[in-house]
Each structure stands twice: as C-alpha cells, then as structure tokens.
N, C-alpha and C positions, 0 to 999 in steps of 0.2 A: 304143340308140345315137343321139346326136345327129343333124338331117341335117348333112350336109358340101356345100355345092357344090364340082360337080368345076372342075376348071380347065381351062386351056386344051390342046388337043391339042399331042401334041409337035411341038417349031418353034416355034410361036406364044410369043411375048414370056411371062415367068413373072412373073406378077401377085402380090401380098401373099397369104398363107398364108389363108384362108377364118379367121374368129373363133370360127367353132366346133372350130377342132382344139384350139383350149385343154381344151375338155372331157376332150377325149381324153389329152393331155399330162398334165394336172395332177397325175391319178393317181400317174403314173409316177413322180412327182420324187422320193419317199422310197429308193422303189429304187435309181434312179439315182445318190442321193448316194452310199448304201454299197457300187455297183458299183463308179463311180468312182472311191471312196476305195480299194477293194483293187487297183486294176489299176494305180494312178497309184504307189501304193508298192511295188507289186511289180516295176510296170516304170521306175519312181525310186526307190530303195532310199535315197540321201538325204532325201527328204521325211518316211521313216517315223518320224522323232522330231521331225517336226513335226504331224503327223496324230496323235498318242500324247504332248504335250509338251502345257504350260500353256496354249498356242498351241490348240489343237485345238477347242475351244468356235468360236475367231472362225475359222479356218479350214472348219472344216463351215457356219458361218453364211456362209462366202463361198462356198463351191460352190451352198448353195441358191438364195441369193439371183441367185447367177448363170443359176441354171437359173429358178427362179419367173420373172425379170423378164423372161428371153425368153418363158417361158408367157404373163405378162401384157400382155408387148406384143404377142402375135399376138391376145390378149381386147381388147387396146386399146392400139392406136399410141401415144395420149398417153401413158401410164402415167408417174408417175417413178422416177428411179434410182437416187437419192442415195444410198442407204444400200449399194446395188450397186459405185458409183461408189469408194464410200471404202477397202471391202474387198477392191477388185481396184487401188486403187492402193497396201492396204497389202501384196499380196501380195510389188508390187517395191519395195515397202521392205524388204521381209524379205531377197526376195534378195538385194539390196545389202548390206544388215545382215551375210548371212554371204557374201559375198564372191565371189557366182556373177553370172554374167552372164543374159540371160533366155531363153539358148537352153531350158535344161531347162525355165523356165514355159512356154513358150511350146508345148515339147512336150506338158507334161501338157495344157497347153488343149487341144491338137489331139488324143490319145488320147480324152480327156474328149467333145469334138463326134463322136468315132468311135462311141462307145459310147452316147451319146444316137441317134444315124444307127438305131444297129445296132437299138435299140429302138422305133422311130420304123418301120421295116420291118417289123420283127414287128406291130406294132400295124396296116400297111397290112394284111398277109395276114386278121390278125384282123377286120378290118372292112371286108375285099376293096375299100379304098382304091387309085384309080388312081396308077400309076406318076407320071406327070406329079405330081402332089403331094408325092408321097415326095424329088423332084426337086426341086420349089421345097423343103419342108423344106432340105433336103441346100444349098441355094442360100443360104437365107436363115440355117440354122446354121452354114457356114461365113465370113459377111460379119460375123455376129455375135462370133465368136470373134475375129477383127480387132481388134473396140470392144474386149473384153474385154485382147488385146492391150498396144491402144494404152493403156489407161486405168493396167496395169500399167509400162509405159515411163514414166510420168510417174512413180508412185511410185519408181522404179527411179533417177529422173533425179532427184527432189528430194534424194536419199541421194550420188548421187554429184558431184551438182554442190556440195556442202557441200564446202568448202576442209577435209581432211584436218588441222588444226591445230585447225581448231575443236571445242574441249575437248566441249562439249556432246554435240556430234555422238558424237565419241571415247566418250563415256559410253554413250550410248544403245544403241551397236552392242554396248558390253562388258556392258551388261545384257541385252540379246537371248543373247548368245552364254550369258550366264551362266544364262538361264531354257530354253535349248535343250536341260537334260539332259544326262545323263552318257552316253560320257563325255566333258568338258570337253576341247577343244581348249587345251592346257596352253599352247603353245606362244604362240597368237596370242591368251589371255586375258594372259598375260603381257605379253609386247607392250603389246597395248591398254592396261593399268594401268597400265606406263611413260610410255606417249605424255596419257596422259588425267591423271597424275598423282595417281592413285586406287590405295590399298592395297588389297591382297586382304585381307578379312577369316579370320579364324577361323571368324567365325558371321555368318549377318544374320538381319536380321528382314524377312520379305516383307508389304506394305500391299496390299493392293487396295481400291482406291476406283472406287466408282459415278460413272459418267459423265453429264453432264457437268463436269469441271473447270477451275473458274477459275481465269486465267493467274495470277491472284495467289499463288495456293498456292506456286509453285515459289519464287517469290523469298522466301515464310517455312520454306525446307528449309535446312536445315544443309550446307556444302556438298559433302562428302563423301555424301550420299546420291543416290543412283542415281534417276531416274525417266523416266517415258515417262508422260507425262499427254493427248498427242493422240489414243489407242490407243482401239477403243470399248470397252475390258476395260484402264482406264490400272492404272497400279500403281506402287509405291516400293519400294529397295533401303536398311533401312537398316543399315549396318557396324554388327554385334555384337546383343546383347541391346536391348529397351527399356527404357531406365530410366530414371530419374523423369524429368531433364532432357529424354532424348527424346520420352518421352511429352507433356512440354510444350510441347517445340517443334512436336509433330508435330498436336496440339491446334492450337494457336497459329495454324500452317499453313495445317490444313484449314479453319478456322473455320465446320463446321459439316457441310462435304461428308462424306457418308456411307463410313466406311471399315470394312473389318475387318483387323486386325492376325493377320499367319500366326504359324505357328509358328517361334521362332529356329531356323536349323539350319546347318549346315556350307556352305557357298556351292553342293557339289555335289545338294545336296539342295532348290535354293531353288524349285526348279520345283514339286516335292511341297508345299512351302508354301504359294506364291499358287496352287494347286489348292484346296488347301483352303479358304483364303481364300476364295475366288471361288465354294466350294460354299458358305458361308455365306451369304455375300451372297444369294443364291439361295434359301436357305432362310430366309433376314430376309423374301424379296418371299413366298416360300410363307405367312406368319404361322407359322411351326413354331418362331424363333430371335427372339426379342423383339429390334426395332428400338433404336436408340440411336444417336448419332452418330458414337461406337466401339467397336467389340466386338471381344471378345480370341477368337479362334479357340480356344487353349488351356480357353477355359470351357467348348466345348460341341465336346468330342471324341466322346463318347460317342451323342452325335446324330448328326454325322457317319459314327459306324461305322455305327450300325444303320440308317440310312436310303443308305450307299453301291450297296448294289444291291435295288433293291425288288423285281425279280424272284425274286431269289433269299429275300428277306425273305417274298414272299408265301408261296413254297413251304414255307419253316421253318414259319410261322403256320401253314399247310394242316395240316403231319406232327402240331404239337404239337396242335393241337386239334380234331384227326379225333375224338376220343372224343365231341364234341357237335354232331356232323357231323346227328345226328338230332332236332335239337330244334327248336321253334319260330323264327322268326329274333329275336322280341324276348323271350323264355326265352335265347334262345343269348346275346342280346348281356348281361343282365343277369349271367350268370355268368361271360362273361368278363371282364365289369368288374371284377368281385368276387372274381376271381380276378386279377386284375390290383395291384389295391390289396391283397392277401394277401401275394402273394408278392414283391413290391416292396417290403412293409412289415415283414414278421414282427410286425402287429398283433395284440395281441386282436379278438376281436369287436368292444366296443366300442368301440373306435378306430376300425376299418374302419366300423363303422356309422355314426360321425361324419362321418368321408371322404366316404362314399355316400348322406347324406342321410337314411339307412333304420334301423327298429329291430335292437338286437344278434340280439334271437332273429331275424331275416328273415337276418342273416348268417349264424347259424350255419346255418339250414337248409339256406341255401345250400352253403353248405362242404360240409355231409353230400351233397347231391346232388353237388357237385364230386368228392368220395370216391368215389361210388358209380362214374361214369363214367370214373373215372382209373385208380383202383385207387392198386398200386406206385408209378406213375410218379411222384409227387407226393413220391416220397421219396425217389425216385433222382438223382443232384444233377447226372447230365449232362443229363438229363430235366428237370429245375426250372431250369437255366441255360437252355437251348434255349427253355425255355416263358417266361422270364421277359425273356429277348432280345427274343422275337415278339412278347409284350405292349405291351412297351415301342413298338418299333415300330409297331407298329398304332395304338397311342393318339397318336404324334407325328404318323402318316400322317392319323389322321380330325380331328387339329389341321389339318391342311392344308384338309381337305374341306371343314373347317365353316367355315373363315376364309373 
C-alpha cells in the first residue's frame, strides 16, 4: 500500500485529497463503470436503451473519463479535460435530443458520486484510512459532480437555445431518435419528419465515419441525408439503398475521410447498422479488416460474426481442440494450422502444402496425426462446423496479434 499522509483532525479546514490516493482509486475505476452502469439503469429505466443502443461505446467512454479525470486530477491538479469536457456536454445534448429536462442527469450523477463514496469507504476500512479523508473524498466528490453538472447544462443549453425552425437542428434530433432503438417513438419521429421536411424512408443506409470530420463534407451530402458529424463516433443517415449515384456523391463528400458503409435495413433496425459499422472501423484500427477509404460492412459479415464475442469464441476453440490439449505448443500450433487450411479448403494435400509452404507428404502426415487425435469428430459435420468456426476465428484473432 502506498504511504497516504493523513490530513487534518476534524474541524480543521479540509485540504486537497493527498496524490497518492490516486493509487488507490485507479484500481477501482473498471468496477465502478459496470456498477454504475447497472444501478443508473435500474434506478433510470429510460437510459437502458441508451446504455444498450449505438450510443453506448461514447456513453461508457463518458462515465470513465469522468471517473479517470477525477482520479487524475487528485494525481495531478493540472491534468486536462478536454476529452471529459465534450462527453459530459454531449450527454445534454442527448437529453435535449430526446426531450428530457436534466433533472434525471443530474440524478444519475449524484447516484453515480453515491456509489463511487460507497466504494471509497470500503477502501478506507481496507487500508484503515482515517475518517477525516473519506470526508475530504466525500467533499471534493461531491464539488466535482457540480463541474460535471455544469458542463452538461451547456450541452443541454446549445440544443435548446437552437430556434425550433431550424431544419438542421430538426434533423439531428430525428436521427438521434431514429438511432435510439426500437421501439420507435412513432409519434414524435412523425412529427419531426413533418417539421424537418424529411420523408421516412422504407430502408436507409447507416455511414460511420472516423473522426475527425471536415465541415466540408456536409455541404457535398445530398440533402435529404441525415447526419451528425460533431459527435466523436459522427455518422450519416442515407434514405434507401446505395446506389451508384449515392455512392458517388458519398465519395465525392467524404473526399477521403475514412468511412464504413452499414448495412441497408428498415429505419427501425438503423441502430444494429452503425453497430456494425462502427465494429468495423474498429476492426480496420485492429489490422484484422484491410483499411480503404470505404468499406462496405456487407463484405465482411462473416468477420463480424466470429469475432462478436471472443470470450465465447475462446471457449468454442478450447472444446474443439481439446484433443491436442497434450502436445508440444509448436507441434500444437503446426496442426492446427493445417488443420485450418484443410478444413477451410477441402484441398488435396498438395494444395494445402502449397498454402503452407511445406511438402505434400509433411501434409499428409499431418492429417494422419490429426486422425489419430480426433477420431469421428472430423466427420461429424456439427463437429467440423464448430471446428471450422474456431479456426477461423483464431487466425483473424493472431491477425490482430501480429499487426
């Protein structure tokens, strides 16, 4: 345990937090996002398709940062906050967006500072930390919840102080509403389309583009398309399929800024799109989804699936290839390579041995020891799906590793 100096006896004026309780803090912060996230939904039942919505990547990135940047300002006064700054003023953009005032933010902050307190106690007992500290804690996390506050009131205040006429605005809030998940407040997306002069489509296409975006872009969109490019996760709405034209314009637009094109789908579905979208992009920065200026989501579904839950992907890989559980690790990795490119291919030998660098007789021996430790399974085709899923997944994963 780090030292802490204690502070002052109680009465006596409460001085700046000691810099070494950041030590202490830091730890906590992974916990305290997913406490807070369950108690904030449970005791706001509105927020839970925002915490669960396309929304939820910048959402947990704003509680942490909210919690890191108090950790780092008790490490260090000066720290900066910019990035804290933007996500707690977009959180009253949001609320403005869906038409709440900031009593409920302003709750969850103060639950949120309850439940950080309440962990901040336990940690005194744990490291028989004096009262008096837990005190300043309790002092300086309640002064901080204020900043956090105030900095939402301005997002809250640039949404509402927009003159209700103006189209743009109209738009922006009808794309919020529309990425919020089903199900679709019918009433007041109607509305909005009226006042905004914007048809509901059949189908859209969802864009997510990498930030930062230049203003220019907006003014080469067509102008029935939807966007929000201040956002640090910006993204486009565009009415129907892409087709050639679109795709031109949309070209044309971006002139260069990094985008991936979602899947087209039903307006209530738009949020499952720029989901996916935005796991792309993700998996462009991992090296796993080769980079390009625009990539169509619909080409790497498949990536997608098998890499949606790695934990669960690890455990598949664990089941299917327990049988080489006992071998060397560089015997193990050679046959699962080679068992990889087999059963992906339905090659001959000599095919696969081209693949693999190696002579055909080195593959077939291979294959016979893959025989010998498989047996059946290799012919049972729930068993060769499941094994062939894993593979895959593994080789896109150590794609990651080696990038």
């Amino acid at each position: 345990m780090p030292a802490i100096a204690q502070p002052p006896s109680v009465g006596e004026p409460l001085d700046p937090l000691p810099r070494e309780f950041a030590e202490l803090m830091r730890p906590e912060i992974p916990g305290l996002i997913k406490e807070i996230g369950v108690e904030v939904q449970r005791t706001y039942p509105v927020y839970a398709h925002l915490f669960n919505g396309p929304h939820s990547d910048a959402i947990r990135q704003g509680v942490e940062q909210a919690l890191a940047a108090f950790v780092d300002r008790v490490a260090d006064p000066g720290t900066n906050s910019a990035l804290r700054d933007e996500l707690l003023r977009k959180f009253g953009r949001v609320e403005a967006y869906e038409g709440r005032d900031l009593d409920t933010l302003q709750g969850a902050y103060r639950l949120g500072a309850r439940i950080a307190l309440r962990r901040a106690k336990s940690i005194g007992r744990t490291y028989n930390l004096s009262p008096t500290l837990i005190l300043a804690f309790a002092d300086a996390l309640f002064a901080y919840v204020e900043e956090l506050e105030a900095l939402s009131r301005e997002g809250h205040a640039m949404v509402q102080g927009r003159a209700m006429s103006d189209t743009a605005a109209l738009r922006r809030q009808l794309l919020h509403l529309l990425l919020a998940g089903p199900p679709l407040p019918r009433t007041t997306i109607a509305e909005l389309c009226r006042e905004s002069s914007w048809e509901l489509p059949a189908e859209c296409t969802m864009v997510a583009l990498r930030a930062p975006v230049a203003e220019l872009v907006q003014a080469g969109l067509d102008r029935d398309v939807l966007a929000d490019l201040s956002l640090p996760q910006p993204h486009l709405l565009i009415p129907g399929p892409l087709t050639a034209e679109r795709l031109a314009m949309l070209e044309s637009a971006l002139a260069g800024t990094p985008a991936v094109v979602g899947l087209t789908v039903p307006p209530p579905q738009a949020a499952h799109s720029i989901r996916w979208a935005r796991r792309v992009l993700q998996l462009i920065d991992d090296g796993i989804v080769p980079d390009a200026p625009l990539v169509r989501c619909e080409e790497h579904l498949t990536t997608l699936w098998l890499l949606s839950d790695p934990a669960l992907t690890h455990h598949l890989a664990a089941r299917e290839l327990a049988p080489l559980d006992g071998l060397s690790g560089s015997r193990r990795d050679r046959l699962i390579e080679t068992l990889r490119v087999h059963v992906s291919t339905r090659a001959p030998a000599e095919q696969v041995g081209e693949l693999l660098g190696v002579h055909a007789q080195t593959v077939r021996y291979r294959l016979r020891n893959l025989d010998n430790h498989f047996g059946d399974r290799l012919l049972d085709p729930d068993h060769r799906f499941a094994l062939e899923a894993a593979l895959r997944a593994l080789h896109l994963r150590d794609k990651k590793r080696k990038g």
